[in-house]
N, C-alpha and C positions, 0 to 999 in steps of 0.2 A: 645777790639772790637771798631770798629769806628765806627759812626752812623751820615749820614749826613740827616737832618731835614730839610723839605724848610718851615719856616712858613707865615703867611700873617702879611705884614708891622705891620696891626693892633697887631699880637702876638708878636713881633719883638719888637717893641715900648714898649710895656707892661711890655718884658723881662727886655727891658736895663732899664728902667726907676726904677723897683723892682727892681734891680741889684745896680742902683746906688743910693737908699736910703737905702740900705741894706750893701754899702761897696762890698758888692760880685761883681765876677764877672756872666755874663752872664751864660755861661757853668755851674758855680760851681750851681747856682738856678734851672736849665733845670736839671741836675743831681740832685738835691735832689726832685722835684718835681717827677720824673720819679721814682725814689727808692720808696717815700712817697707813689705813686699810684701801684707800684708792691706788698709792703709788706703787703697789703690788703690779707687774705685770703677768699675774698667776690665775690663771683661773681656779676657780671652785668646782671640785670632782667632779659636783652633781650637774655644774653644765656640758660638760666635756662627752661626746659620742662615746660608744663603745670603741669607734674603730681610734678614736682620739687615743681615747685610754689605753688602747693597744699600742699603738704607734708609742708613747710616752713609756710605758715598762718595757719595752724591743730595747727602744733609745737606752735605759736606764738597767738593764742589760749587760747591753754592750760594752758598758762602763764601767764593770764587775767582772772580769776574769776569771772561767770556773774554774782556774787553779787557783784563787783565794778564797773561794768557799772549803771550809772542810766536810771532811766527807765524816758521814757516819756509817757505823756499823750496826744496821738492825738487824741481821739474820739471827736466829733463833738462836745457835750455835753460841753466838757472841753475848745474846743476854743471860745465856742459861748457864754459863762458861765458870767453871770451878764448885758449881755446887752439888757436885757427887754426885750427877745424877746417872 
């Protein structure tokens, strides 16, 4: 398959300049960037429902035990604590 790309000078510049401390050429770096960013089996936030997005922090949760969060101390008591007051 062919795939013609228009990028902006700005991305253009960045390719060759990566390309030519790297020995590669242009194409061969645009190609492995593209593969790198395909073999992800990750979605992107923004596609993902609410209820997805729910379900995945439940998940990721559960995985976090809230005896390894520390706890803090914000009562008034505690900030105000020593200063004569």
């Amino acid at each position: 398959m062919n795939l013609i790309l228009h990028l902006t000078p700005e991305t253009e510049a960045r390719l060759k300049k990566q390309a030519t401390l790297t020995g590669r050429s242009p194409e061969e770096l645009a190609l492995e960037a593209l593969q790198e960013r395909l073999a992800s089996d990750v979605l992107p936030q923004e596609s993902l429902s609410a209820s997805s997005r729910i379900a995945q922090f439940r998940e990721w949760l559960s995985e976090h035990p809230e005896s390894s969060v520390a706890r803090l101390d914000d009562s008034r008591e505690s900030i105000y604590d020593g200063r004569g007051e």
